[in-house]
N, C-alpha and C positions, 0 to 999 in steps of 0.2 A: 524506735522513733516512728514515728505516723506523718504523713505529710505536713500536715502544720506543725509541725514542730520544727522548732530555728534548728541549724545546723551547729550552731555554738551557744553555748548558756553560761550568764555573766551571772554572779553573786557576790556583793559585797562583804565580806567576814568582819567582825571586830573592827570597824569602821576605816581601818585601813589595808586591810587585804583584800587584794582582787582575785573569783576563781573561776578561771577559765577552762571547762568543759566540751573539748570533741563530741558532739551530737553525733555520729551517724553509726550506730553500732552494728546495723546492721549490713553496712560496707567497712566493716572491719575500723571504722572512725578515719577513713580514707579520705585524702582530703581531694574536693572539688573545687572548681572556679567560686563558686558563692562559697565556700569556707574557705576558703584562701584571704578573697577579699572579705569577709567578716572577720577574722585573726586578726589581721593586719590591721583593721581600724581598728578591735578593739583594743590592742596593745597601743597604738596611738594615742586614744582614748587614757587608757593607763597612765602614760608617760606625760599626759599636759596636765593630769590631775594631780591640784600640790598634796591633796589629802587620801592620794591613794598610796602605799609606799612600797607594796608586797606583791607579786603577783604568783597565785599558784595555778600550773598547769596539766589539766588530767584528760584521761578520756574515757566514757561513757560504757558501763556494760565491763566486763571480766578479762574480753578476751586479747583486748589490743587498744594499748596506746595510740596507737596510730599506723597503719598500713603503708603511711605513704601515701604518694600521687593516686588516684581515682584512678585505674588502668581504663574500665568499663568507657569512663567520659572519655581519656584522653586519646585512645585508639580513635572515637568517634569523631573529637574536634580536629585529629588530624586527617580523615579521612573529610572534613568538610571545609579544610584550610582556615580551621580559627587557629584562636589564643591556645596553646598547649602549656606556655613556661608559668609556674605557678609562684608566686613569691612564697612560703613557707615561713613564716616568722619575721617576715621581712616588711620593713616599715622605710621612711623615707627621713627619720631620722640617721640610721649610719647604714652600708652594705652589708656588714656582718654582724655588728649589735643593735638589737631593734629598742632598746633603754637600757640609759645607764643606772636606773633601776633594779634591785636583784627580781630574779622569776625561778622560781623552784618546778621543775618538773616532777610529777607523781606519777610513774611510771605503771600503770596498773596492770600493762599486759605486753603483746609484742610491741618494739618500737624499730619497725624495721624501714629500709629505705630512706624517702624522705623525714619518716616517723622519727627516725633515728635524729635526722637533720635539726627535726624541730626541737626534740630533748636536749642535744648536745648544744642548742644556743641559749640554754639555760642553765644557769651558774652552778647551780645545784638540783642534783638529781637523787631522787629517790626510787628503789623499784618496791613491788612486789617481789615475793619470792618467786612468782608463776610468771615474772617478766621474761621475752628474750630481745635479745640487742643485737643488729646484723643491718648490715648494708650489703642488699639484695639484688642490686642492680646486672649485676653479671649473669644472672641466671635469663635477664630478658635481653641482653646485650645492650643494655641503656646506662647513659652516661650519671654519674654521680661526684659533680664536682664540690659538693661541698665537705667531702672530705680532706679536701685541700686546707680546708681554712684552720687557723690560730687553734687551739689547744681541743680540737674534735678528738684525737686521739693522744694520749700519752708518751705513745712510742712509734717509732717507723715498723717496730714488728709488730704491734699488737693492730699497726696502719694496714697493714698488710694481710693480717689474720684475718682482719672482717671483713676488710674491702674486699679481697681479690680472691678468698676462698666460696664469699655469698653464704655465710651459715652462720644462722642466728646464734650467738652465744646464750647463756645462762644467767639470771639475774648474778649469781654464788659468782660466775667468773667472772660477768663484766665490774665487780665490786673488787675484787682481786688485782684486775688491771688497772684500777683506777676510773672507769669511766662510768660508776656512779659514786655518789656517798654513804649510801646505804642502803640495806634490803631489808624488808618485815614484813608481817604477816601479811595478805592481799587486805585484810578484815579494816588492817591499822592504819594502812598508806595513807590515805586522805588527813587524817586525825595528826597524825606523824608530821606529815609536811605543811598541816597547820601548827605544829608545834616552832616546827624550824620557825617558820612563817614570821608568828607571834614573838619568837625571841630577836628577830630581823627588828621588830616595830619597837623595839625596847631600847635602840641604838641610836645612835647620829646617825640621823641619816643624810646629810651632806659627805660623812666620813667613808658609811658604805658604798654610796658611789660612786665619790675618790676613790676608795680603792679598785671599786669595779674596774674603773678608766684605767687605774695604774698598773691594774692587774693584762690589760689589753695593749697597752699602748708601750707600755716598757716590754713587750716581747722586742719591740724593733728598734728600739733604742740602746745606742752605745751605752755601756755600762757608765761610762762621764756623765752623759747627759741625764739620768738618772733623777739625781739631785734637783736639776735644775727643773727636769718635768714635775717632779712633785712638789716644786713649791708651786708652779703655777696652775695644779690640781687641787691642792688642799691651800687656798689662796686666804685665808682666814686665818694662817699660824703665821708664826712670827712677826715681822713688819708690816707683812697685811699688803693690802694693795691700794694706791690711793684714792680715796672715794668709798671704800669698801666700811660698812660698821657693822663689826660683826662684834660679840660677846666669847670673845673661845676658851674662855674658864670657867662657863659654866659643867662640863664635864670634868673637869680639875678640883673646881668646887664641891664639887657631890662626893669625888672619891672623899675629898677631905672631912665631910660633913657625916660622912657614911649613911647617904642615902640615893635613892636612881636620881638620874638628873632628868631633868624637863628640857628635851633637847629644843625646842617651839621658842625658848627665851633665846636661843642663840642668835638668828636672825632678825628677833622682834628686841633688843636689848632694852632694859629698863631703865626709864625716864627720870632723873631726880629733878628736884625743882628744889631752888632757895626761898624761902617761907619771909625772908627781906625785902630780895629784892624780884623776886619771882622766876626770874634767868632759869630755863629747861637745860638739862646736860645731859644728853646719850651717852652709857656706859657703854662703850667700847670694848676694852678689853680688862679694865680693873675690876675685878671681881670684890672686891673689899667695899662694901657697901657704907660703910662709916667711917669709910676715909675721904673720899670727896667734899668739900667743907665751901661755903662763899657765904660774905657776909661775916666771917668767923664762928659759923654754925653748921652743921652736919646737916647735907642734902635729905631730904626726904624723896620715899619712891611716889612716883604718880601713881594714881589709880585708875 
């Protein structure tokens, strides 16, 4: 990286994926004050855009994911009474998920420390095989709280492994324990987690990010309330909610039709009009397009 060049690099993929790129490889893709706050807006960025739906995120050069906090800056801004706390993935949409959008990590080298932080608030992770994975903090006596949070680790020992012994594990072991989804060549990762990516853009995406929330939010929730959270996350099934005009058979319809569905009609539902009397009807949720009739004639779709 040479002075002009941005700290983070955005590229839009296949018209709905986002890929976001740690610039600084030559601080290990360590994050500073100006890449903190660059992350941060552009995952905001991400999240308000209705035509973005995918976000994958790498970093720069072979050898690391991400280092973590800037040590070089932050011994300095403490030593001059600035700003030292860095938001790391953190957006002012929620404290722990920065979209309920999925974000795939592509793990291309170390992801240690904060590094760490930033992958694990990604739904899915990919490594390289030359990845390692360790929360490092112990070794400088600095604190690392977001190992505290929601599903960072699988287990209270494997919690305990990383955290408190400070020793990067192996991409081979952290796949073993659960906290990645997969390992491949260093050559393929990018390519790879454009695949997951692409097959993310293939779905409801209303559905995906239902489940994101249900995947997040039913940690804390009695096993009762359950039910009652998911109908009022996936609020487009059954009776719906009032006011709400949603299409939710068009992924019903496609299985039955045996072809991908056009998840875009779900929200935008198709228009029939009477050719009599003119009267527009929003299909809602009948999928039965030559069942709708007024006039004693079968609606026709708008154009």
């Amino acid at each position: 990286m040479t002075v002009d060049e941005p700290v983070l690099l955005a590229e839009v993929v296949d018209e709905h994926i986002l890929v976001l790129t740690l610039n600084r490889p030559e601080r290990r893709n360590a994050v500073n004050v100006e890449l903190a706050d660059r992350l941060g807006a552009e995952i905001e960025r991400f999240d308000r855009d209705p035509g973005l739906w995918v976000c994958v995120l790498t970093g720069a050069g072979t050898e690391a994911f991400c280092a973590g906090m800037d040590m070089q800056e932050f011994t300095g801004r403490v030593a001059d009474g600035q700003r030292t706390r860095l938001g790391l993935l953190e957006t002012s949409n929620h404290p722990v998920v920065p979209t309920w959008k999925p974000l795939i990590a592509a793990i291309n080298g170390s992801a240690v420390a904060g590094g760490w932080k930033i992958a694990s608030r990604c739904d899915l992770r990919i490594a390289a095989e030359t990845a390692r994975i360790g929360v490092t903090e112990n070794r400088w006596n600095l604190a690392a709280p977001f190992i505290a949070d929601p599903g960072v680790f699988a287990t209270g020992a494997i919690a305990a492994e990383v955290a408190l012994m400070a020793r990067p594990i192996t991409a081979d072991r952290a796949y073993q324990v659960g906290l990645v989804n997969a390992v491949v060549p260093a050559e393929e990762l990018l390519e790879e987690a454009l695949r997951w990516a692409r097959h993310l853009c293939t779905l409801g995406q209303e559905a995906v990010r239902g489940h994101k929330k249900l995947l997040y939010y039913g940690r804390f929730a009695p096993p009762g309330e359950l039910g009652e959270l998911a109908s009022d996350i996936f609020y487009w099934m059954g009776a719906g909610k009032p006011g709400v005009v949603v299409d939710s058979t068009v992924g019903p319809r496609a299985f039955k039709e045996k072809r991908q569905p056009d998840f875009t009609q779900m929200f935008h539902p198709a228009r029939l009009s009477c050719r009599v009397c003119g009267t527009v009807y929003v299909v809602a949720r009948s999928g039965e397009r030559n069942g709708p009739a007024c006039c004693g004639q079968a609606l026709e779709e708008q154009s």
